[in-house]
Structure formats: C-alpha cells, structure tokens
C-alpha positions as CSV (number, residue, x, y, z in Angstrom):
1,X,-7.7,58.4,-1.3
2,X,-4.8,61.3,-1.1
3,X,-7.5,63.8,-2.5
4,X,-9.6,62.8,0.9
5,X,-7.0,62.2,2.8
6,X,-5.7,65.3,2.9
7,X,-8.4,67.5,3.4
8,X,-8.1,66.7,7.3
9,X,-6.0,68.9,7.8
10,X,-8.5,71.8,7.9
11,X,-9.5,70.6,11.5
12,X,-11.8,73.5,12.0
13,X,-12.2,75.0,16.0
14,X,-15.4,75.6,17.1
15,X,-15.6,77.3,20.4
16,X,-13.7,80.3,22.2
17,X,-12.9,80.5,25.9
18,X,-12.5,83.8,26.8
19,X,-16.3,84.9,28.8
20,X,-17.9,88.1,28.3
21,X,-21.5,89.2,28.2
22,X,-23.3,91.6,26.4
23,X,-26.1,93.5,27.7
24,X,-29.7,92.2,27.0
25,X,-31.2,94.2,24.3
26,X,-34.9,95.3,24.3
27,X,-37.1,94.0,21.5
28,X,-36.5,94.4,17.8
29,X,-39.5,95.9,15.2
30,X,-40.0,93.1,12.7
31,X,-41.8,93.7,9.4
32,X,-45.1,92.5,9.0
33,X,-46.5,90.2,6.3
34,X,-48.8,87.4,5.5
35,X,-47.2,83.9,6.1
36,X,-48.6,80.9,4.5
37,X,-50.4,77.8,6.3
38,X,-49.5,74.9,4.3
39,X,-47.3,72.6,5.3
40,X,-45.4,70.0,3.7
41,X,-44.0,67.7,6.1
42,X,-45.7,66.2,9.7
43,X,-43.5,67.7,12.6
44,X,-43.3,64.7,15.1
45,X,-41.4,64.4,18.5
46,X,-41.5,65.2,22.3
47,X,-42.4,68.4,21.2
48,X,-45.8,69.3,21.2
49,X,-47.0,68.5,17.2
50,X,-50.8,69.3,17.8
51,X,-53.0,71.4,16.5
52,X,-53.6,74.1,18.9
53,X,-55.5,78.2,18.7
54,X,-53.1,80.3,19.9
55,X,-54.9,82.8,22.7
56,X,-54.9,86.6,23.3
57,X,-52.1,86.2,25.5
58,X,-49.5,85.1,23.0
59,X,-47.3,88.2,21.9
60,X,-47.6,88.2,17.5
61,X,-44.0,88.1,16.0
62,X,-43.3,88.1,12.6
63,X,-39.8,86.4,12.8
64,X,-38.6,84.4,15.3
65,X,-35.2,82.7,15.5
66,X,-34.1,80.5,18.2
67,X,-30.7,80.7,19.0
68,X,-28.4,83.0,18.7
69,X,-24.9,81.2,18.4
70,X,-23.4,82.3,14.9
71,X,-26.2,81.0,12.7
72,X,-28.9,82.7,14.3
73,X,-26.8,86.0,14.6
74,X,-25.6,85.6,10.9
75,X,-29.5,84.9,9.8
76,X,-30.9,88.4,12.0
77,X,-27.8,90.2,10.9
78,X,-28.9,88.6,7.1
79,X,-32.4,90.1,7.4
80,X,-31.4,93.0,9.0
81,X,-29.6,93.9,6.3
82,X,-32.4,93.4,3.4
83,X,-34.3,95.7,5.8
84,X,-36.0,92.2,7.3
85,X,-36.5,92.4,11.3
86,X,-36.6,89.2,13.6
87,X,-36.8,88.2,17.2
88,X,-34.0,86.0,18.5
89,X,-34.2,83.9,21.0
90,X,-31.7,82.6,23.3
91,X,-32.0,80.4,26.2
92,X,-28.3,82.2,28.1
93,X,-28.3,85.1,30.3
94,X,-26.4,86.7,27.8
95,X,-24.3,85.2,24.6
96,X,-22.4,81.7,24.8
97,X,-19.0,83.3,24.2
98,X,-16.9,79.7,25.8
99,X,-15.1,77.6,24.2
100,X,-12.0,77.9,22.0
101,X,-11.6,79.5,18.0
102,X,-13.1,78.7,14.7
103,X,-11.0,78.9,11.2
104,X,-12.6,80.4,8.5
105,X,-11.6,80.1,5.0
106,X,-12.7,82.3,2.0
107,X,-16.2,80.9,1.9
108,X,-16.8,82.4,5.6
109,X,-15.0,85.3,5.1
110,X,-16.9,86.6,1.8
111,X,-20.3,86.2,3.8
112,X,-19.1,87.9,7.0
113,X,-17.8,91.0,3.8
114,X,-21.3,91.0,2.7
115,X,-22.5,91.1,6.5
116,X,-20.6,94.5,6.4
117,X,-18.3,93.1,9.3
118,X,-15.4,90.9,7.5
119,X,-12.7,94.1,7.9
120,X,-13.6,94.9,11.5
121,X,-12.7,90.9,12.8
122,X,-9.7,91.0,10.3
123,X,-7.6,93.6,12.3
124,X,-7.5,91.5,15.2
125,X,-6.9,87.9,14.0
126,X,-3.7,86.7,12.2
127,X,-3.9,85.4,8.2
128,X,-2.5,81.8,8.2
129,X,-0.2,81.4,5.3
130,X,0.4,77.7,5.2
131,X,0.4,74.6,6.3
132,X,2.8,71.7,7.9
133,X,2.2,68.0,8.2
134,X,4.7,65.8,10.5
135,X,4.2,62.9,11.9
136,X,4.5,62.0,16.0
137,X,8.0,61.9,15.9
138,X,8.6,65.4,14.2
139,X,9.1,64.4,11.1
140,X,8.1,66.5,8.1
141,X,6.1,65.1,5.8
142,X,5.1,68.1,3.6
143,X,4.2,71.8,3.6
144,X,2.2,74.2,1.5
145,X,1.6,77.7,0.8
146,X,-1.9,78.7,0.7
147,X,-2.0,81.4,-1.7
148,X,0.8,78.8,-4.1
149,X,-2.5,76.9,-4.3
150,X,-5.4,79.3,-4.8
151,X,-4.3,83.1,-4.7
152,X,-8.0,84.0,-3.8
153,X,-7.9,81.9,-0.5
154,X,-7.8,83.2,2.8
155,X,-7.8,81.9,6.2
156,X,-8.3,83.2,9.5
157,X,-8.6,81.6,12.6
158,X,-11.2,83.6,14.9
159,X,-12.6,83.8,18.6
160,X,-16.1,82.7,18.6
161,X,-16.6,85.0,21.3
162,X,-15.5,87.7,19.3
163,X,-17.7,86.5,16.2
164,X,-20.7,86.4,17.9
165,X,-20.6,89.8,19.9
166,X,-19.2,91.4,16.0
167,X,-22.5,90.0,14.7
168,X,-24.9,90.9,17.8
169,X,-23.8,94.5,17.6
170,X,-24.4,94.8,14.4
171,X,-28.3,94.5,15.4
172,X,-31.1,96.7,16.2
173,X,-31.2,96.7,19.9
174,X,-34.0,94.4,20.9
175,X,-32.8,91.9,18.2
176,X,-31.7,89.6,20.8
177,X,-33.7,88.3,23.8
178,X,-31.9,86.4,27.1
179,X,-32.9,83.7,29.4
180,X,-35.5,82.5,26.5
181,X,-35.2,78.8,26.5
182,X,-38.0,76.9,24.3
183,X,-40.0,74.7,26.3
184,X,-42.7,73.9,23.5
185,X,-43.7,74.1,19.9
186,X,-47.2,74.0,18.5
187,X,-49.0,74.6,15.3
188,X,-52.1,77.3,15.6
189,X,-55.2,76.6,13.9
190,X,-54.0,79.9,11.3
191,X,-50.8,78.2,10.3
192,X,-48.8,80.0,12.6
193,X,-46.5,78.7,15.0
194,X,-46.7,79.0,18.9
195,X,-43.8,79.0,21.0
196,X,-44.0,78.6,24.6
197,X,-41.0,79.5,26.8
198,X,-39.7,78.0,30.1
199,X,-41.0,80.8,31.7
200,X,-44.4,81.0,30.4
201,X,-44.2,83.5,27.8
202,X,-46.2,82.2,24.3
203,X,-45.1,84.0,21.1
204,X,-47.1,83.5,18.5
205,X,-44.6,83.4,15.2
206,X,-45.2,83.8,11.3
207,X,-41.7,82.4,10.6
208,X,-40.1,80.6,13.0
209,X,-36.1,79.5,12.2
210,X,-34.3,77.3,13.9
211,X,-30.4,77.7,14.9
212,X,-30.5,75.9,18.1
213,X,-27.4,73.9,17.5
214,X,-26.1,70.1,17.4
215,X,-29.1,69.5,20.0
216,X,-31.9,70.8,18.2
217,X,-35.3,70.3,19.6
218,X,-36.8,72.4,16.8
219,X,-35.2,69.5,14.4
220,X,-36.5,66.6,16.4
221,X,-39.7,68.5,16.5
222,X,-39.6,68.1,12.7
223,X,-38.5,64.1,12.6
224,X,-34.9,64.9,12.1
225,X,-32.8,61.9,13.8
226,X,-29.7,62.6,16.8
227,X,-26.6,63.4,15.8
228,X,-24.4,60.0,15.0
229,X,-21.4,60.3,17.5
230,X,-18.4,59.1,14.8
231,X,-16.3,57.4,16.9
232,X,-14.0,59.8,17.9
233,X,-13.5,63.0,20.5
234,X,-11.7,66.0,20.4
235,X,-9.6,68.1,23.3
236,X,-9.7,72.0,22.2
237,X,-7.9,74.7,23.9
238,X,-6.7,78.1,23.6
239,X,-3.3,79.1,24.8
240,X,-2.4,82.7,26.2
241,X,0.8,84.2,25.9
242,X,1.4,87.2,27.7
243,X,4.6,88.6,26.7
244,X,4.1,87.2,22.8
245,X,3.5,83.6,21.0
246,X,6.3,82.5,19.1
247,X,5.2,80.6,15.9
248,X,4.9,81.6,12.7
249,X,0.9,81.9,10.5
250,X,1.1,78.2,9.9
251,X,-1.5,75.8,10.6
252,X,0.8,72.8,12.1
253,X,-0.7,69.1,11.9
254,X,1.1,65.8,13.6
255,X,-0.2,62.6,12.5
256,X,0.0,59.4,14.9
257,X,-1.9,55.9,15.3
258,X,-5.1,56.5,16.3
259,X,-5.3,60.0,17.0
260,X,-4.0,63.5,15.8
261,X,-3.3,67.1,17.0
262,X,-2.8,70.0,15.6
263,X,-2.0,74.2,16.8
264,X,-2.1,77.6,15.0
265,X,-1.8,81.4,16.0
266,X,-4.6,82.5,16.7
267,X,-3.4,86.2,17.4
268,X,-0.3,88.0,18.8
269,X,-0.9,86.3,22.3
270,X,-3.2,83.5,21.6
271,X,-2.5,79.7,20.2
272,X,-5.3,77.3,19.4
273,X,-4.5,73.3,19.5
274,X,-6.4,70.4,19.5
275,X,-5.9,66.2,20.3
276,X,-8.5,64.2,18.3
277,X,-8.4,60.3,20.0
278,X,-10.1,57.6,19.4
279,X,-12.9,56.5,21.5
280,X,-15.6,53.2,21.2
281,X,-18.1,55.7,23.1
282,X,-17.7,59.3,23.9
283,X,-17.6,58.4,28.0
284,X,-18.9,60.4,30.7
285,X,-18.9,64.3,30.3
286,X,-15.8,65.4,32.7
287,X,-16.1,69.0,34.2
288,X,-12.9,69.3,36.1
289,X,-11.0,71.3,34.3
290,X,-7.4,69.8,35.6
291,X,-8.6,66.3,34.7
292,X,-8.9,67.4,30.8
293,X,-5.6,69.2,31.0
294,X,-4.2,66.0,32.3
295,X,-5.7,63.7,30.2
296,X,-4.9,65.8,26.8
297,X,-1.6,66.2,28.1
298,X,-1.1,62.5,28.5
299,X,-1.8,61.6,24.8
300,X,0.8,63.8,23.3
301,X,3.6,63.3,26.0
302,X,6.0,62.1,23.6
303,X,4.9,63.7,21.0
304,X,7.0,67.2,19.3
305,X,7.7,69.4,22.2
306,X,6.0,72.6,21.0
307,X,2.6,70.7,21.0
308,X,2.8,69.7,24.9
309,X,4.5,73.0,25.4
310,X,1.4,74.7,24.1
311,X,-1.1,72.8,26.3
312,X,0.9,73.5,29.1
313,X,0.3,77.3,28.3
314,X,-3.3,77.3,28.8
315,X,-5.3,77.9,31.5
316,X,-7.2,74.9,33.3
317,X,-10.7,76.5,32.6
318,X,-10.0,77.0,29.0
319,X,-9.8,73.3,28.0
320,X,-12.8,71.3,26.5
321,X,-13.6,67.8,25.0
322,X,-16.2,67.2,23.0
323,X,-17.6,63.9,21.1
324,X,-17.7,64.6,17.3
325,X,-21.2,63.6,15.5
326,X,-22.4,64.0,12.3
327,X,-25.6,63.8,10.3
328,X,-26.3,62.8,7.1
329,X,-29.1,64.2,5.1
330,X,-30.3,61.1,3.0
331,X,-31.9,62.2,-0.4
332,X,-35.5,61.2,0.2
333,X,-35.2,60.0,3.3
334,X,-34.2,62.8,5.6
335,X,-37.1,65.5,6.2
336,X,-37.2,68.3,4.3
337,X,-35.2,71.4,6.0
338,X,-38.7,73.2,6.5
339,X,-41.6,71.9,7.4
340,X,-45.0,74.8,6.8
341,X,-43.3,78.0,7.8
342,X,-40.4,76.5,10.5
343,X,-36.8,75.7,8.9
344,X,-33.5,75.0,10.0
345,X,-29.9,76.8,9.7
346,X,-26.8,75.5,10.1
347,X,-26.0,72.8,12.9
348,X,-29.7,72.4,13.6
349,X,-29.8,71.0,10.2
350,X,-26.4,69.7,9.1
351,X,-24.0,69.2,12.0
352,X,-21.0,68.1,10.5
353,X,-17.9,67.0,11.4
354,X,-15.0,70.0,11.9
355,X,-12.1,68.1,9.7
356,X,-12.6,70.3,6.5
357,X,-13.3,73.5,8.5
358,X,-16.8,73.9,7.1
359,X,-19.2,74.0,10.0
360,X,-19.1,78.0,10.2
361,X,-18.6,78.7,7.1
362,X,-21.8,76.5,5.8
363,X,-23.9,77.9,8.4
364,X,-23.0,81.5,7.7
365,X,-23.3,80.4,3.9
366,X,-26.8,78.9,4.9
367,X,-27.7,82.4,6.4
368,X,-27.1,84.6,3.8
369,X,-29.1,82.2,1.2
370,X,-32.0,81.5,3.5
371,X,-32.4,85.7,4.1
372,X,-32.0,86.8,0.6
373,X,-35.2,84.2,-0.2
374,X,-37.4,85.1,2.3
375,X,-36.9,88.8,2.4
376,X,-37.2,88.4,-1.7
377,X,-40.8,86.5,-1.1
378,X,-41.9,88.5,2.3
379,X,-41.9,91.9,0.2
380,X,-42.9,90.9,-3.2
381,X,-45.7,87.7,-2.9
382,X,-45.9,86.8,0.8
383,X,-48.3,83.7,-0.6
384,X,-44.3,82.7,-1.9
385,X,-42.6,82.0,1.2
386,X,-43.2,78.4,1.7
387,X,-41.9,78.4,-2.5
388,X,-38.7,80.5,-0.4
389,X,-38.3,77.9,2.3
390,X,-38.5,74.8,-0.3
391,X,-36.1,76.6,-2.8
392,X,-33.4,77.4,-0.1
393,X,-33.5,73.3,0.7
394,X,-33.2,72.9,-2.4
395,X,-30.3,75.0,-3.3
396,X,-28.4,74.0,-0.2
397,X,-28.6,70.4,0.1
398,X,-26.1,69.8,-3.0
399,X,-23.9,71.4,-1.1
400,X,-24.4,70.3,2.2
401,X,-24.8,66.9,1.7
402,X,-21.4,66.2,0.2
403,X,-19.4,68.1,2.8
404,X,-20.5,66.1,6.2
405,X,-20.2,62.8,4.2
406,X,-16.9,63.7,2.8
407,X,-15.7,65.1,6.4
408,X,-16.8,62.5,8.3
409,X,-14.9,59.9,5.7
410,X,-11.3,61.9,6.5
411,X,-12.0,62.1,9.9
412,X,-12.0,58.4,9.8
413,X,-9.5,57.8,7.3
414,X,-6.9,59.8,9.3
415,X,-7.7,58.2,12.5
416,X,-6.1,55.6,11.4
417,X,-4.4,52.8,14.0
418,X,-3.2,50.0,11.6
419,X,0.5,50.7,11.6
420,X,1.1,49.4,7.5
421,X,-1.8,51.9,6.9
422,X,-0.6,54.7,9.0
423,X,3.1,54.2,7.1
424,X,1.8,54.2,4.0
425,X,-0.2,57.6,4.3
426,X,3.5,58.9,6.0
427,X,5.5,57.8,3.4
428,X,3.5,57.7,0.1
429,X,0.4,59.9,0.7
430,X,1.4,62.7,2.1
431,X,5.0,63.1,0.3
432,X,4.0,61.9,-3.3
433,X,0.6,61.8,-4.1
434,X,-1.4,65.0,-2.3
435,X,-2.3,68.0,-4.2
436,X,-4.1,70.9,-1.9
437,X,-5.4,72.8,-4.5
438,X,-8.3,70.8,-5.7
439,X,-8.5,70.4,-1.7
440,X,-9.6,73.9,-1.5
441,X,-12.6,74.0,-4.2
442,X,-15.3,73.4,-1.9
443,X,-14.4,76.6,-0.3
444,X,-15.6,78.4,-3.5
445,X,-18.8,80.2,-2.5
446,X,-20.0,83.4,-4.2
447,X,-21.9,86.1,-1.7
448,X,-22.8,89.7,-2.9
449,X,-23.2,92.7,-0.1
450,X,-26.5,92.9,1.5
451,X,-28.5,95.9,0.7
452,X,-31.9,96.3,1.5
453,X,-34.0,98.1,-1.4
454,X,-34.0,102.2,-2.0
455,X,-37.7,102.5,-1.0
C-alpha cells in the first residue's frame, strides 16, 4: 500500500497555455520501400473497414503519421533521425501549443538526449530537486531529495508548447502538414492504406501510424474500446509571474478528503498547479474561463495560502479541467497495437492516467522503439515490417501495461474521502512507511543516440 501510495505524487502536467504557431511546412521526401499486405487483426468501427482500390488520384506516401502532438513529432523526429522520412498529419492550422506543462523524469529526458534536443529545452526549464507532502491544513508530512534517492534521476517540468515546436523544428520542412483532419480510413486492394481527408485529399500510405491522442479514431478504427473516465477530474493551470516566482525547485503536494493539489516552478516566471476532485461523472465541458478560475478556487479556499495564491496568479484563459480516463490493455483481449501495416503510439494506444508522470515519457519511449524497428526492417527486409510492427507490441506492452494499471490504482487510492483512511495515510503512510526510491524504478529506461547509417 505505501509503495503505491506514494507514487501519486508524480502528478504529471500535460498541456501548456501559452499560444504560438509555427509556420506550415511544405511536404517532406520519405524513403521508399515495399510494405507488406498481411494483416493480422480485423480493423472494425465507424471508420470505413472495407476493402477498397485506391485510384490515380490518391497522392503515394510512404509514411504517414497522424497527429502531431508529442508522439507524432517524437516518432518523425525518431525516423528522421535513422535517415527514415514521413508525412505528418495534423488536423490544426498550425501546432496545438494550449494547455499547461508536462514533467518529465529521466526516462523522457534520455529519449529527448538521443532526439539530439534534451540540452536545448534544459536551459530554459528549472531541475526540481525534491519533493514535499502536507496535508490541507499545512502540515508536513514528509520530504525527499530526488538525487538522495537515485543520483541518476532528473526532473524537469516543461511547456508543451515549447516541446512540441523543439521537436517540429527539428524536421525537414514539409514534415508537418496543417488543417489535415482524417475523415476516413480504408484498406486498398495492395495492402495499403487509404486515407481520406476532410477536405477531400486521399493519400495512399505504406505505413500509416497513429498518434491522434486520447480520442483516437485510428484506434477505434482498429476495435480498441473509449477511454474509461476514472472517476475523477483535474483543474491545470499555469501561473505567470512577471517580476519573479518565489518558490524554491520543489514539487509541493497537499493531501485532503476527496481531492488533492499540487504546484511546482516551472521556470524563473512560471508556476504550474493543479486541483484533482472527485466527480460521479465528468459533467458538462465549461468554456468560460472565469467560471473554472472560480470553481478551482473554491475547492482550495481553505487550504495553504500559497496554493490559492498561485491560482490567483494566473490568467483566466490559462485554466483548464479535464476528466481523467484510462485504458487498460488486457493480455489477449485488447487488439494488438497494429493491425497489417497501421499501429499506434502513445495515447492512441495507452492513455493513462497522469499520477506517476508517465504519459510523455512512455509515448516518447514508444517513439524511439517503434523507429529504431521499422527503419531496421524498411532498409534491410522490407517483407520484415509487419515482424517490426508485432515485435514493438511486443516489447512495449510489459511495460505499458503495468504503468496505467498501477496509475490508475494511486489515483484512486489517494482520492481518498473516508476520514479513518485519509488519517491513516497522514499519520502512518506517509511519515513511517514510504520509501521513494523503489518509487522511481519504473523510470529506468535505456535510449542510445539516433544515428542514421554511414551509407
């Protein structure tokens, strides 16, 4: 129980609020190969699962990736960098820089090192050094050093706005194409796959991955289930401070009945924090931004001053609340992750929930494994990358697997409301029985540089 208990505490952020665009890029060269046709799955859903010939008028793409939040950029960026080109689709005007931050631990941050682009987001994001747990009231119930635990660790909180312009510019121009959204997805008589766009366009695709997020049509496509909301939601926000934040590199958790909340630096002027309540039903989606200042503000009124004080700090338009949901990939009983020559990366597949801070990190993990597979099979035995596809399921689902169940268990093991059980974790958990270190083994992941081959 303390070993899961505590591993809450890693509540993970998963958007940033500060908008930007980047430019629309013109299309990418891909390298060309033979894909297989077999398949070993039936795709069923809304989307189209016939069999269909695709025509002269759909464009041929080797690669195409749809989405380009942080696993679709990490995947291109992945390929790019075993000299593999792709197409990525995404259904913005430009890239979906809103919402708040995500923290990364060690696991992310050796993957975005072998991207070639760890140092660059290091220099403007803050190292957290520790941790503090208190309950509602302020009371301390215990506090760790990171680097006391695992002297390899490190952890970063980072603007996904940031994250995902780092990785797009990293790309050939033309990697990346705007206002894309996927209307349709067929199999083609030659085992390709044909996409059809809102607009009309049809590309006809060798590969096609999917990194379209908690909402994936390409996963329902392929049988995969919703997302199970978990029972609980989740204000985010990020607060600006002109002239200077205040706290120290800690990540700060406050533990109450029912609900939680939580704030770290996320730079010299910039706080993240969130509020995770209970909730029978997520409710209706609320778009006025005052209303979820208000109602975030409400839950934590009594609670430690710098908390509220924080909220109060950020800008209306930079709050969100989102339901949390989960899925659980059931050994043989889930689909497979690919299905012929179409697979899935990161929330797409395995949307998990963000209280051990894995939902980045896996999907930038899932990236760099899926790439170094197909690239290995596209340039030695093409007739292979089905065998790729298979064997990065295979590889990944271990891993996978365990995290969401074990996240979603402390998500609801800390959100707690029986007061006996809530005083027990404050005054016998937390103080006497939680060690972090064996807390922080999951985030063990090894990920050489990505070099294409001297040719």
């Amino acid at each position: 129980m303390a070993t899961v208990s505590m591993s809450l505490v890693f509540q993970n952020p998963l958007l940033s609020p500060y908008h930007s665009k980047t430019r629309p890029l013109p299309r990418n060269q891909c390298y060309w190969f033979q894909a297989p046709t077999r398949t070993r799955t039936k795709p069923t859903s809304s989307f189209s699962s016939i069999r269909a010939q695709s025509g002269d008028a759909a464009r041929k793409e080797d690669i195409v990736i749809v989405g380009a939040g942080i696993a679709g950029l990490a995947t291109a960026l992945s390929l790019h960098r075993l000299g593999v080109g792709s197409l990525v689709l995404e259904q913005a005007e430009s890239l979906r820089t809103g919402g708040t931050s995500l923290t990364l631990f060690k696991n992310g941050w050796r993957v975005l090192d072998a991207l070639g682009v760890g140092n660059d987001l290091r220099t403007q994001f803050l190292e957290i050094q520790g941790m503090v747990v208190k309950t509602e009231d302020g009371r301390e119930l215990r506090s760790f050093k990171f680097k006391d635990e695992d002297e390899s660790q490190e952890v970063r909180p980072v603007e996904r706005g940031i994250l995902l312009e780092t990785l797009a510019n990293q790309l050939p121009a033309g990697a990346v194409r705007f206002s894309s959204k996927l209307a349709k997805i067929q199999k083609t008589e030659n085992g390709e796959t044909l996409l059809e766009l809102v607009d009309g366009t049809q590309l006809s695709a060798k590969i096609v991955i999917g990194c379209d997020g908690i909402r994936s049509p390409i996963a329902k496509w392929m049988g995969f289930p919703e997302p199970k909301y978990v029972g609980h939601c989740a204000f985010r926000g990020l607060a600006y401070y002109p002239g200077g934040q205040p706290f120290e590199p800690k990540l700060n958790q406050i533990y109450g009945r029912g609900q939680r909340a939580g704030f770290l630096p996320v730079s010299p002027t910039k706080v993240y924090w969130f509020v995770c309540f209970n909730r029978q039903s997520p409710g209706p989606k609320i778009t006025d931004p005052s209303v979820l200042k208000k109602q975030a503000t409400e839950l934590v009124r009594d609670w430690p001053s710098d908390l509220v004080n924080i909220i109060d700090n950020t800008p209306d338009d930079l709050i969100i609340r989102t339901p949390l949901v989960d899925r659980w990939l059931w050994p043989n009983i889930s689909p497979p992750v690919s299905a012929g020559s179409v697979v899935l990366v990161g929330d797409a597949w395995h949307p998990m929930t963000p209280n051990l801070g894995q939902g980045a990190c896996c999907a930038l993990e899932d990236a760099v494994v899926l790439a170094r597979k197909l690239a290995g099979a596209i340039k030695s035995r093409p007739d292979t990358i089905g065998d790729a596809l298979s064997s990065y399921g295979s590889e990944r689902w271990p891993r996978i697997f365990p995290l969401t169940v074990r996240a979603n268990l402390v998500g609801s093991l800390l959100q707690w409301e029986n007061p006996v059980v809530c005083s027990v974790r404050n005054n016998v958990i937390f103080p006497k029985l939680v060690r972090l270190g064996p807390l922080l083994e999951h985030t063990n992941f090894d990920c050489e540089p990505l070099q294409a081959p001297v040719v």
